[in-house]
N, C-alpha and C positions, 0 to 999 in steps of 0.2 A: 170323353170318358169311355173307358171299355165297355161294351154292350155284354148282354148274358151269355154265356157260355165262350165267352173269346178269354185267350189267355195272351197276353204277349211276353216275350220270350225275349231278354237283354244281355247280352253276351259280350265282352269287354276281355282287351292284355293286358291287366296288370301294369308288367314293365315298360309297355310301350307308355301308358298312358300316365305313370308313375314322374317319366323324362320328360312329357310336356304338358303338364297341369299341377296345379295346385288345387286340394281338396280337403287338405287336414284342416282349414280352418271351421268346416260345419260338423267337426266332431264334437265333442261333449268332456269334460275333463275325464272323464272315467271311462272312456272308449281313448284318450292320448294315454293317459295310465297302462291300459293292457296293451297299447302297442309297443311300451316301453320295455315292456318283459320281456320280449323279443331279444334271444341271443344276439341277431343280429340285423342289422341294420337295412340288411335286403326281405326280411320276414316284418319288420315294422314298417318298412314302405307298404310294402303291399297290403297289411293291415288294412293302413290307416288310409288305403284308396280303395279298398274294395266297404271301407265303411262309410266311406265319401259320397261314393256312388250310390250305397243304398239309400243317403241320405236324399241324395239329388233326384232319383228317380223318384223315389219314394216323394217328393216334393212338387216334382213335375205333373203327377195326378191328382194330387189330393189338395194342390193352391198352397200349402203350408211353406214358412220358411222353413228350410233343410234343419237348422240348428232348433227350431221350436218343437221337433219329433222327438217323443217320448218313447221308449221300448222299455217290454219287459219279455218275459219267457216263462211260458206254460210249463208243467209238471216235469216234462220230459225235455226241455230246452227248446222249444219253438219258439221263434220270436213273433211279436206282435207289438202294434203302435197303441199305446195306451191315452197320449197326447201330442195332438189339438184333440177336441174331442167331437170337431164339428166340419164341414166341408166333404169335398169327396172322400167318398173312404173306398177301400179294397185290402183285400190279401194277398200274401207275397211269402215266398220263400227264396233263399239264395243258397248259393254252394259256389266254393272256388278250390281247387286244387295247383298246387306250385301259382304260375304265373296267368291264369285262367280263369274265369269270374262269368257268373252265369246268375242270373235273375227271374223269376218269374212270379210276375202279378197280372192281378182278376179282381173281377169287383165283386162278389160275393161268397166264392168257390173255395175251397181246401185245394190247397194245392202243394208238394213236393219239389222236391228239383235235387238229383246229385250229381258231380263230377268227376272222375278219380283218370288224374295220368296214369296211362296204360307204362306202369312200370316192370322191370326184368328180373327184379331183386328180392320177389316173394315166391313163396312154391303154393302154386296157385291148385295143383292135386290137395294139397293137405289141406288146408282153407277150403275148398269146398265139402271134403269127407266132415269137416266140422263144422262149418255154420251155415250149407246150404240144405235143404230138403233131400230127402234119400235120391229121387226121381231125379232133380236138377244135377247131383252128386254124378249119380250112374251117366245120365246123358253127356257132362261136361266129357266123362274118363273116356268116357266111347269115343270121342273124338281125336284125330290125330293131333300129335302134341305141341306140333306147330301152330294150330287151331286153339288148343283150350286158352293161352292168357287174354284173346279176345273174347272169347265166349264167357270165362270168369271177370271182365270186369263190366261186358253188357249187363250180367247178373246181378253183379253186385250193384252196380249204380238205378238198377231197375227194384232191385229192393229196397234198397237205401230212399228213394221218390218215395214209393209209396209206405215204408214206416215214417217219413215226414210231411205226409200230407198228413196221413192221420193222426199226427203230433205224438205218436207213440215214441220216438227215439228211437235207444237199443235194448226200452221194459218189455219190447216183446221178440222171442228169437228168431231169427230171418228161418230157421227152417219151418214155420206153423204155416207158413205159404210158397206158393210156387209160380216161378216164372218163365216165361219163354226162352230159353238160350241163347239160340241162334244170332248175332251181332248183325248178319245179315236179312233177317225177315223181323216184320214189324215187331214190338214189342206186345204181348199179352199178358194179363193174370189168368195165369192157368186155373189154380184151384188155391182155395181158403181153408184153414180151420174151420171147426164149425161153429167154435167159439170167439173168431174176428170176421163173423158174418157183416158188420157194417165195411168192410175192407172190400165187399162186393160189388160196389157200387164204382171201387178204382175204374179207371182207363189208364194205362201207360203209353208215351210216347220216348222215342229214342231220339240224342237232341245229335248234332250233327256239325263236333268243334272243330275238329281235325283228326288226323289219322291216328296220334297219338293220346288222344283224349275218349273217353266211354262217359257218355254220358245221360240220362233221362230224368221224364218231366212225367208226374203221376197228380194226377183230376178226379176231383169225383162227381164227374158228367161224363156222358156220353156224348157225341158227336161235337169235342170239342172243337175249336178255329183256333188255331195255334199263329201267332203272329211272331216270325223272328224280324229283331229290330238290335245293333250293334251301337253300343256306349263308343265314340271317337271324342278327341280330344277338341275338335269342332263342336259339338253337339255341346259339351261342356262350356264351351265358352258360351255359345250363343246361348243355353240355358242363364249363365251367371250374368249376361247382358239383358237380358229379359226382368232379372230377379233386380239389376242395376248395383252387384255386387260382384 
């Protein structure tokens, strides 16, 4: 079981994993349901294995069979396991962007986690004049312009963690706080409202998928022990032969 203050950190391809396993069967009729909505049939794989996996890690801590896990979503869409109601427990957050899938669970802690492919096709000046912090805004535009679409989506995914540890969503607006820009120096909370004073308590970490992916992992400890650990279709199998299904 995870010890206090450790977080481990599961990061998974989608596609790769999608072409050599099967996972849709520990899903739920109402989790194959919303994969169905899916235009198309490359957006419902991925679904329905980035829910698989939640299923399965989520399994692998807490002794529960995968399909006996119960979810629901706090005010603002946080998920959480509502059933079994007994055995190891912890919390967990997830995020996946295109074909990239990223996890991270603790055993007692709040925790966040975002992703976003570092894409070419948004105008990253405009988006920050409008939903980053004056300070953040001014520091990105001072940058050479070959520089800003990393530094807007370090931002962004560093915000994005910590309104989801605090289970806040998008009820509160990413400019009431401030973050470190830089994609190259560690991540910081700079400065808070004075009114999402509990947001003080954050730690931000920057997660480290590839060159085209930005992404972080937001805590509410200090000194935490970040464990990266990779979902393979190995790990899978040997999981479902352990489970003897």
């Amino acid at each position: 079981m995870i010890s206090t203050n450790e977080f481990h950190i599961w990061q998974a391809n989608l596609d790769d994993l999608r072409r050599r396993v099967t996972v849709s069967q520990y899903l739920s009729v109402e989790e194959l349901q919303r994969a169905e909505k899916f235009h198309f049939r490359l957006h419902q794989d991925r679904f329905k294995v980035s829910r698989g996996l939640l299923r399965l890690v989520l399994s692998d801590y807490t002794k529960c069979d995968p399909r006996d896990l119960v979810f629901e979503s706090g005010p603002f869409g946080k998920p959480n396991v509502i059933r079994p109601s007994s055995g190891a427990w912890c919390q967990f957050n997830v995020s996946h962007s295109h074909d990239q899938w990223a996890m991270v669970i603790t055993r007692s802690n709040e925790v966040g986690v975002d992703i976003e492919r570092i894409c070419n096709d948004i105008q990253v000046e405009e988006l920050a004049r409008e939903y980053f912090s004056a300070s953040e805004a001014q520091a990105l535009l001072a940058l050479a312009p070959r520089q800003r679409r990393r530094a807007f989506f370090a931002v962004w995914t560093r915000k994005e963690a910590v309104l989801k540890m605090m289970g806040w969503g998008l009820s509160v607006p990413l400019d009431r706080f401030t973050v470190s820009i830089d994609p190259d120096e560690p991540a910081t909370l700079v400065e808070v409202d004075s009114n999402l004073g509990e947001a003080r308590r954050c730690e931000v970490h920057d997660l480290a998928i590839g060159c085209d992916i930005a992404g972080a992992v937001a805590v509410n400890v200090h000194d935490a022990r970040l464990t990266h650990r990779q979902v393979t279709a190995e790990w899978i199998r040997q999981l479902q032969n352990r489970m003897g299904r």
